[in-house]
N, C-alpha and C positions, 0 to 999 in steps of 0.2 A: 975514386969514390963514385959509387953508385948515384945516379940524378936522383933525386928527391919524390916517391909517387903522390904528394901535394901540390896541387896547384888550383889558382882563379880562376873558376869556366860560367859558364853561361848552365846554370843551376839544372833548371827543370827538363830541358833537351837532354841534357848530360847524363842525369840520374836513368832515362830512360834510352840511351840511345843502346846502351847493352841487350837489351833485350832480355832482363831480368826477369822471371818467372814471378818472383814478390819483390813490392819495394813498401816497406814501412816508416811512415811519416810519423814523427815524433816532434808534439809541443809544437806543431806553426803556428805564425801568429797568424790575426785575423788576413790582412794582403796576400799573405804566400798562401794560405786555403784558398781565396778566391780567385788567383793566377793557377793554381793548382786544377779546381774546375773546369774553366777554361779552357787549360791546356791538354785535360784528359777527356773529355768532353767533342774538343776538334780531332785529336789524333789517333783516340782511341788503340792507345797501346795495349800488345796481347799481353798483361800485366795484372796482375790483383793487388790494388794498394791496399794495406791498411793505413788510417790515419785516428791517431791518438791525440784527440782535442780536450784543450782545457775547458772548465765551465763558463769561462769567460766567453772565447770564441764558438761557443756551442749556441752561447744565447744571442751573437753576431749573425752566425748562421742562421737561427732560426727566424731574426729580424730583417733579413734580408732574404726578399723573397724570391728575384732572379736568382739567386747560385742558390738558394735552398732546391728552388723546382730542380736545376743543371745536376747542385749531387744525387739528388732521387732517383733521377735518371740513372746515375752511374750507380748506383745502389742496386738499384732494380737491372740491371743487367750484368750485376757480379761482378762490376771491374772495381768497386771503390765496397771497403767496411769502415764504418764510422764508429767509433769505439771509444769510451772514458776513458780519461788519463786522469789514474788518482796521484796526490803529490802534485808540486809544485818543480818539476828537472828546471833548471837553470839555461839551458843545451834545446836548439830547436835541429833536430836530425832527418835525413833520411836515409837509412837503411836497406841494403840488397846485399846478399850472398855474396857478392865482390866489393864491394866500395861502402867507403862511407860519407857523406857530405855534412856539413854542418853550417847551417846558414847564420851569418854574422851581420844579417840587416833583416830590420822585417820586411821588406819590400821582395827580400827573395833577391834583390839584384848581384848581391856580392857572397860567393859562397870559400869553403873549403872544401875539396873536397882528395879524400886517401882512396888510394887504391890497394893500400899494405893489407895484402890476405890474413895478416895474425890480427890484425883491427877486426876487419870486416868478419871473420870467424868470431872472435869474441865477442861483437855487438850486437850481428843478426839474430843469433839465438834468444841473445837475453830479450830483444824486445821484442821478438816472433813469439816468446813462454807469454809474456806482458800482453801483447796483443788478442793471444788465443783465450787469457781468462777476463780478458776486459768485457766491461758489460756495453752491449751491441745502445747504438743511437737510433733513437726512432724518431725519424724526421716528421714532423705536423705536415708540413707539404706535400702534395701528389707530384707526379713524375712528369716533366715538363711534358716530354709526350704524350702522357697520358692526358692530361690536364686539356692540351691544344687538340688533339684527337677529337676528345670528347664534348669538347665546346664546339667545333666544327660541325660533329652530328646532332648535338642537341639545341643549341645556340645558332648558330649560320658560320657559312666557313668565311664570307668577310670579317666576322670580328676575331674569327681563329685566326688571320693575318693579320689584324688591328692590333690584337693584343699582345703575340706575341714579337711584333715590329715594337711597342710600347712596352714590351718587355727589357728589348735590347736598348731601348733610346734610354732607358730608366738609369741603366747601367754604364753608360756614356756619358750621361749629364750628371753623376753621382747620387742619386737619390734613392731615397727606399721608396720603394711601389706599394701602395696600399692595393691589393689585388681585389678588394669587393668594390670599391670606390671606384676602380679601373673601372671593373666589367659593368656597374651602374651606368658610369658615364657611354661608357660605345654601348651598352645595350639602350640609350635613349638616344642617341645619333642614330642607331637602326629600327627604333620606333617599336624595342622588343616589350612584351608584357613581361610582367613584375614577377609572376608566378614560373615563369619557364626558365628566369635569373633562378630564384631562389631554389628553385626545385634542380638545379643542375649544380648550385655552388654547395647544395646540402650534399649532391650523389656525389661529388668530386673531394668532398671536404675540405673546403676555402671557406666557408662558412654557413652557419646555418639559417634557414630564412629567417629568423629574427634578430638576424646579426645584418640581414641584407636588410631589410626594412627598416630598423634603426641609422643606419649608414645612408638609404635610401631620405629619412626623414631631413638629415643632417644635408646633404647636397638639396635639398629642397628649398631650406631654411634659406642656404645661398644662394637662391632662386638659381643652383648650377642645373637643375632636371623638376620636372612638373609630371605629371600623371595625367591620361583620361581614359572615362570609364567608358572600358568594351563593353556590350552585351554579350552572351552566350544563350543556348538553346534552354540547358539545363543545368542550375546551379547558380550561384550568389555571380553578379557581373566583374568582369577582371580590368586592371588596370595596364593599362600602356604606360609605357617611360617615354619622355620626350623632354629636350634638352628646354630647358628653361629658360626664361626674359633676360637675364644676366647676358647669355650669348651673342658677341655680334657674328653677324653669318665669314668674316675673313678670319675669326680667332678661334673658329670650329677645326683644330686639326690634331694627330695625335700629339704633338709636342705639348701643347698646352692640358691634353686632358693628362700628359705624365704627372707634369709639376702640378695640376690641383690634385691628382691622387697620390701625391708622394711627399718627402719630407728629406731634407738634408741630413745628409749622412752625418 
């Protein structure tokens, strides 16, 4: 009797060690999308995912704002499509022209996965028709690169390293990143004016300056950031961000400004 082509592997390696032209992800939970980031993200396989998210983990996504920037990225360079999954499938898959995998933990750690061609011909079609009339995801977030880029040339490139160092610490210590609160706080560790935040968080789309200045009011409040007024040549005088009375000068470092700009997962 022929060996069995089922077997336990190491999931997300596996789906892609083929070198499969498309792999289409089907119903993962919130964990295996953000492993999934991650991992396409570091190795950049010559690959085009589709991935078919529920509304649940759409609004996971969109609350989390490290792997929101991460899939942008992968959006914007064609390796990842973010797509509705209408229904409720039972079944969290992945999908390629040879194989089929099917994850049996949300964590992604333990999967199934076929290699039987009459499977893998009968699956990929049906959710390649699914995927291609799914209606596309438009993610709120800009593309980490673009995001760090553009903060660098218009902000300073030390807080392009602050933040996106406060990025990854965010994601390690389990938190969601409040990204205007972030950029508030290191933009008053760097003694930046209020108008160069707001006018850059408006061109990137993180927020508008009156979404900064409200946010701005609120760290205020927590004596975390104070203001003083610059002059200029020509025009109403601007205001500087600078880190508030609240601060002792040893508990000024990015760890601490992650967890006041963030909140448990």
């Amino acid at each position: 009797m022929a060996p069995s082509a089922t077997s336990i592997t190491t999931p997300l390696e596996r789906i892609y060690e083929d070198g499969a032209s498309r792999v289409i992800v089907v119903n993962p939970a919130w964990p295996l999308l953000k492993r999934l980031g991650v991992f396409l993200h570091r190795s950049e396989p010559p690959t085009v995912t589709d991935v078919l998210l529920s509304d649940a983990v759409q609004d996971d996504l969109n609350a989390d704002f490290a792997t929101a920037t991460r899939f942008a990225d992968l959006v914007a360079a064609g390796q990842v499509r973010l797509c509705e999954l209408t229904g409720s499938p039972a079944t969290r898959l992945a999908v390629t022209p040879t194989g089929v995998t099917a994850f049996v933990h949300p964590d992604d750690d333990i999967a199934l996965r076929s290699t039987d061609t009459a499977v893998a011909d009968k699956l990929f079609p049906h959710y390649a028709s699914i995927a291609e009339s799914a209606a596309p995801i438009e993610l709120r977030t800009p593309a980490k690169a673009e995001l760090l880029e553009t903060m660098a040339d218009h902000l300073s490139p030390v807080i392009r390293t602050d933040f996106e160092t406060a990025l990854d610490r965010s994601e390690s210590m389990g938190l969601l990143l409040d990204p205007v609160d972030l950029s508030l706080l290191l933009a008053a560790d760097h003694e930046l004016l209020v108008y160069d935040l707001g006018r850059w968080t408006e061109d990137i789309g993180i927020a508008s300056k009156a979404t900064v200045s409200r946010a701005k009011m609120g760290l205020e409040e927590r004596g975390l950031i104070q203001t003083e007024t610059v002059p200029i040549e020509i025009g109403r005088p601007r205001q500087r961000l600078l880190l508030g009375p609240a601060w002792q000068e040893d508990t000024r470092d990015l760890k601490e400004f992650v967890s006041l700009a963030s909140e448990d997962r």
